[in-house]
N, C-alpha and C positions, 0 to 999 in steps of 0.2 A: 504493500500500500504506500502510495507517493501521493502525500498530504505538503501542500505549500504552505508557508509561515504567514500568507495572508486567510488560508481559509481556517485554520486553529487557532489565530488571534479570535478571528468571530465567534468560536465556539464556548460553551461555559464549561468551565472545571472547578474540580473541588479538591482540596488538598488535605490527604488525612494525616496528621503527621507533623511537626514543624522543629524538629530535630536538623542537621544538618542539611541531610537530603532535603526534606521541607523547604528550608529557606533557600537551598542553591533554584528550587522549580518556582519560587517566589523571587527571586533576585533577577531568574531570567525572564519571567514574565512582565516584570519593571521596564528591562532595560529593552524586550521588543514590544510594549506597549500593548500587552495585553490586559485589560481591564474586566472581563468574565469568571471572575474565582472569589472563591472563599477558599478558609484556611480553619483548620482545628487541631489540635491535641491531647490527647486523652489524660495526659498531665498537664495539670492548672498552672503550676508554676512557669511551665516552658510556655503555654497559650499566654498567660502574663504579660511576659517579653515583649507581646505585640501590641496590647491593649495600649490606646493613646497614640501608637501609630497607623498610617495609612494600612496598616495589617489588619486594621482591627476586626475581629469579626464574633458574633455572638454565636453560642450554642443552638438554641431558638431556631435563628435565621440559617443557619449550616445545616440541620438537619434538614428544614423544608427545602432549602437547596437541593437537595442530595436526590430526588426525585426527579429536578429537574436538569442537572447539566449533564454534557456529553460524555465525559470522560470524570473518573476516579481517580486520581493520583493518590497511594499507597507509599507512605516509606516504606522502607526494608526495614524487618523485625515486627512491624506488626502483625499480628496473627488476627486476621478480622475473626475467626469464633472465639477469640477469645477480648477483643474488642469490647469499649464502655457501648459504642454504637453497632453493634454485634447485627442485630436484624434488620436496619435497615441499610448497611451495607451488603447481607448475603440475601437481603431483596434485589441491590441493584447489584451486584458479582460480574452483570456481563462489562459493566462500565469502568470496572479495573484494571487501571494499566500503573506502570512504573516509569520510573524518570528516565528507566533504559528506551522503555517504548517511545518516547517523549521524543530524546535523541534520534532514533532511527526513523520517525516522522518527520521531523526535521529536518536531517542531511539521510537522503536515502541514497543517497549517491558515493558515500562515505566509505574509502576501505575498512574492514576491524578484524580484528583476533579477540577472538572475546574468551578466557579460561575461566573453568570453574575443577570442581574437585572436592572431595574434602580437608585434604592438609598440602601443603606447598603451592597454594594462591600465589599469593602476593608475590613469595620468591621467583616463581617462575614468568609471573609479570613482568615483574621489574627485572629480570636478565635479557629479557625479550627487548624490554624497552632498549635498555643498556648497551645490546648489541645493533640494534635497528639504527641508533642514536651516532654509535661509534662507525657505523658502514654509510651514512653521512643520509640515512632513509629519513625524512619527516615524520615526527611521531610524538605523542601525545598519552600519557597514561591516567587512565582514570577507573571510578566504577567503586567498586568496596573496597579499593585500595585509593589513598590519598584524598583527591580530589572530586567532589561528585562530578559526573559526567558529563552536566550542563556546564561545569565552571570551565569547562575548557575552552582554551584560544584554538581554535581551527584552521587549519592551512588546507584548501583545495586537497592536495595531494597528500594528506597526513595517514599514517597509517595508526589506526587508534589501536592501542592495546588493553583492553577491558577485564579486570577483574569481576565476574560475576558470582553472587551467594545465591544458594538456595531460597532465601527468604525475598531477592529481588525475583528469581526467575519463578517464583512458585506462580505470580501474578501478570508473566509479563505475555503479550499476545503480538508484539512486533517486531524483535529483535532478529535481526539475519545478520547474522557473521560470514565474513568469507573466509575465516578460518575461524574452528571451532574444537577445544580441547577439555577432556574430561580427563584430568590427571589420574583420580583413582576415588573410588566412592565406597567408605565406609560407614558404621554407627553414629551418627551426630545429630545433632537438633531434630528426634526424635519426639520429643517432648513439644515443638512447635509444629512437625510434620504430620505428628502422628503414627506415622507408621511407614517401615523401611519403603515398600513400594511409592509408593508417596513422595519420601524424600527426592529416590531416584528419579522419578518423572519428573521434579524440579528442575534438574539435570539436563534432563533431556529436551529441555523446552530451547536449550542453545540450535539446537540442529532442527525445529521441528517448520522453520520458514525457509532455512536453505535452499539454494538452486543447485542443477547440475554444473556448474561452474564454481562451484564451494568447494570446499575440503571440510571433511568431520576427523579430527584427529583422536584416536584409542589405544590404548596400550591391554585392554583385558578380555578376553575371549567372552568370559557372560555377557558386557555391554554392548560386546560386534555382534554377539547374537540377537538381542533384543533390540539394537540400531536396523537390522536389516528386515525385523520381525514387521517393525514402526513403517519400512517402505520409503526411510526419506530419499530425499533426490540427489543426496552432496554427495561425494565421492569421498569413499573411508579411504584410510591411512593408518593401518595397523602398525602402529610403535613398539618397537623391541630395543632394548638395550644393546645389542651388537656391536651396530656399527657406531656408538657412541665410545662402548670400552676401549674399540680403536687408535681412537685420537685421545683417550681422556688422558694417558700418560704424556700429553705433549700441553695439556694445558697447565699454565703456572699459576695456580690461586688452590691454595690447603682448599679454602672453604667450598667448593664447587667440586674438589676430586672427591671426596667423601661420599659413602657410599647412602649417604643419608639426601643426596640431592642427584644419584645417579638418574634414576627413573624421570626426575623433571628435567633434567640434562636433556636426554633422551629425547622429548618432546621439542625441547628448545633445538635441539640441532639439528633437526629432523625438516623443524619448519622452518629455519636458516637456508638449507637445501631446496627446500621447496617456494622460497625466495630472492634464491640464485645469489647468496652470499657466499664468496670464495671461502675454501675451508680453513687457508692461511689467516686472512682477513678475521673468519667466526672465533679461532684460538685467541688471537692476538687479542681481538676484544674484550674478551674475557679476565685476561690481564690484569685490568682497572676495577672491575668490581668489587664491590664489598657486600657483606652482606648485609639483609636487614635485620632493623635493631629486634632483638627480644624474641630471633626465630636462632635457636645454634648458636648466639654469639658470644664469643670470648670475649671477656673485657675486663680481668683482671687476673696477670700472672703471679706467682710470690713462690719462686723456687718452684718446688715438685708441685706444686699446688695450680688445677688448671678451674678459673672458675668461669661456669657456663649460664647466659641467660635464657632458657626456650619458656618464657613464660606464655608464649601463642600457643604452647602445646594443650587445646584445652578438652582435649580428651586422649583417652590411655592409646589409641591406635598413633596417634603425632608423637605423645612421648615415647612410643618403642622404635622409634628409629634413633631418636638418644641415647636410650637404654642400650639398646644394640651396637653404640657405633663410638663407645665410651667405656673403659674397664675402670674397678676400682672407685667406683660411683658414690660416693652421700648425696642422696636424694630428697629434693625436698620436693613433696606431694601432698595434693591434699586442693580442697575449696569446695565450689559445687557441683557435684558431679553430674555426667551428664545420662541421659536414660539411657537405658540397653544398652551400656558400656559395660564392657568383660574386659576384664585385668589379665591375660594369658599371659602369668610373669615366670613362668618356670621355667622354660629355654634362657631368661635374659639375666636371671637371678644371680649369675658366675661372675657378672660383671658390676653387680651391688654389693658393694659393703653393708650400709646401712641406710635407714630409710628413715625422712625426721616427717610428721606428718603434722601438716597445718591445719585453719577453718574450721568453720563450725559443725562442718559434717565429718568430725573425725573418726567415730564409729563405723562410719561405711567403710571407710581406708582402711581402718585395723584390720576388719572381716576380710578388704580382701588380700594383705599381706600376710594376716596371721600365719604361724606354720610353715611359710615360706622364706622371708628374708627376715633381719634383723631389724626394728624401728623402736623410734621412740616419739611417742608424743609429746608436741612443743607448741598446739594451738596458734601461737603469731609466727607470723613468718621473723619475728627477729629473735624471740627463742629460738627456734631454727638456725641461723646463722651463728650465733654465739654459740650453739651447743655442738655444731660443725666445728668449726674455730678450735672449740677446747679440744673436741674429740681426734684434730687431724694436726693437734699442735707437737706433738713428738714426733710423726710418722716422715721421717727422713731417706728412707730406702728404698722408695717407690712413688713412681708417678699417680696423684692422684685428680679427683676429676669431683667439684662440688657442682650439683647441675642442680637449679630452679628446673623441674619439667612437671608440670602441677598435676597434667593429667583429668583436669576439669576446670568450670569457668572462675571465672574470678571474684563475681559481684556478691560474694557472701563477706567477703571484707575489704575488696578494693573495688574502686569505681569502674575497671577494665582492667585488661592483660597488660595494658602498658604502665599502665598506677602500678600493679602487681611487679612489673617488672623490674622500672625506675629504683621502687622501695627494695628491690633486692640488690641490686649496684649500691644503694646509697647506702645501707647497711651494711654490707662487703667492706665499703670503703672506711666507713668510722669504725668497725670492729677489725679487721684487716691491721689496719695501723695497729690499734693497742695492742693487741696480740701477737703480731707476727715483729 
């Protein structure tokens, strides 16, 4: 559907939402003069924000709206059945779109990559962008990574690279990528999904407007089967780690050879090639990276002592590629966890020392380390750290390895993974001194 920017100006919308997302689909409706919208919040405080400005809009008045305009704009993370305006949202259901769909009505014309998955988002965004950037392509990153998707500056020929969540794409009905990657799809926001089939179709809503001039990118034999089941139009791209192992000895960055980012590699060099970036050129680029904050990152050495922030890891399937890919481990775990998450820690236990468990769900974590590794309950994450500190303060004859990898989400004590994360660096750092 190729919708111009003068006939969606005339149309009315409603915007549920006024969280980030919210106000980037309010910033951009300002500045191309669309005057057809209300705005709500299901939180008083954040709706607040706007009262006394050109924002303003009443409860009252937004729900009798809500019957009448064209389109629904939905943050990402609201769950409308679980919504304060719960019925008369899944009255109007067909009228719900996302700020992604927003975007792709408005530049239809638009190259993208759009990834989703469940763990290695971001990372794999942002390498994509990194490399696209360094082989001199025009490009632009946005979506649930960084920047909401409307805040972008656009160049004609830019090739957008879009982080997409299950919680944007559960709603979205317009989105066409011309490339299109599902990293790998495990247990997670179950609890907002509902239910595993569920989640997956989320997923699959990336490829479900594709043409035959698209590419669907996969690396797992159940989702090629259920992609070819669905009958889309794009042409798959089955991803193996192969011909990645190949060259991965010729790339110069620790953080990227790890086998903890092999499979997103994988994908990324796959669609380099299918890019037509020389393979000399896709090494070299790589060079310069770094990684992102609070997924894997080292950030504080002290002798044998190696300390790890993966505080994004917010379920046990993200943190067993740390577990796995780190010997000699103190573990701190623990927050809220997430549904139908299984702790399969027996293979990975050889490389645990001890395990210090945080949050207010600490009982669930006992149950499921009991009988298997060594922990100690420390409720704050800075008992934690101190009791690291003392416990690893003699140990001179081996390299050791203190990892934040929480294994669920964060908001039973911190605002997000990145509050959670932050607090773990800055407590490192003022216990770190006195101690060491």
């Amino acid at each position: 559907m190729n919708l111009s920017l003068n006939y969606l100006r005339n149309k009315n919308f409603a915007i549920y939402g006024l969280g980030t997302t919210g106000r980037s689909v309010i910033n951009y409706f300002h500045k191309y003069g669309f005057k057809n919208y209300v705005g709500w919040d299901d939180d008083i405080k954040v709706f607040k924000r706007f009262q006394g400005t050109k924002y303003k809009k009443i409860k009252n008045f937004f729900l009798r709206s809500l019957n009448y305009v064209d389109y629904i704009i939905v943050s990402p993370g609201i769950n409308i059945n679980k919504a304060k305006l719960k019925k008369i949202l899944l009255k109007n259901r067909k009228k719900i779109i996302t700020d992604l769909d927003l975007f792709y009505l408005l530049n239809p014309n638009i190259k993208s990559i759009v990834v989703t998955g469940t763990n290695g988002k971001s990372t794999t965004c942002k390498i994509i962008d990194h490399v696209l950037r360094k082989n001199n392509i025009n490009t632009a990153l946005g979506g649930n990574i960084g920047s909401p998707i409307l805040n972008l500056n656009l160049h004609k020929k830019s090739l957008i690279v879009i982080e997409a969540s299950s919680f944007q794409l559960a709603y979205s009905k317009f989105i066409k990528p011309d490339y299109a990657l599902i990293l790998n799809i495990t247990k997670d926001h179950l609890d907002w999904h509902g239910s595993m089939d569920s989640y997956i179709e989320s997923k699959f809503k990336i490829f479900s407007l594709q043409q035959k001039n698209n590419f669907a990118l996969i690396n797992n034999k159940k989702l090629l089967k259920k992609f070819k089941k669905h009958k889309y139009e794009s042409k798959i791209k089955f991803i193996t780690t192969n011909k990645y192992k190949k060259i991965k000895n010729k790339i110069k960055n620790k953080y990227l050879k790890s086998e903890v980012n092999e499979e997103n590699m994988s994908f990324v060099y796959t669609l380099s090639k299918m890019l037509k970036i020389k393979e000399k050129s896709f090494i070299k680029s790589l060079k310069s990276f770094n990684g992102l904050a609070h997924r894997h990152e080292i950030f504080y050495k002290n002798n044998n002592k190696i300390f790890v922030n993966d505080s994004k890891a917010t379920s046990f399937e993200a943190t067993r590629y740390a577990l796995k890919n780190n010997k000699n481990i103190f573990w701190i775990v623990g927050g809220y966890p997430k549904m139908g998450d299984q702790f399969k820690i027996n293979k990975l236990k050889k490389n645990i020392i001890k395990a210090y468990i945080i949050g207010k769900h600490m009982k669930i974590f006992k149950k499921f380390l009991n009988g298997k590794i060594e922990f100690k309950l420390c409720k704050t994450l800075k008992n934690a750290v101190v009791a690291i500190i003392k416990d690893t303060k003699k140990i001179k004859n081996k390299e050791i390895t203190v990892l934040l990898s929480p294994a669920s989400a964060s908001y039973d004590q911190f605002k997000n993974f990145e509050n959670r994360g932050d607090k773990f660096k800055k407590l490192v750092k003022i216990y770190g001194k006195k101690f060491f």
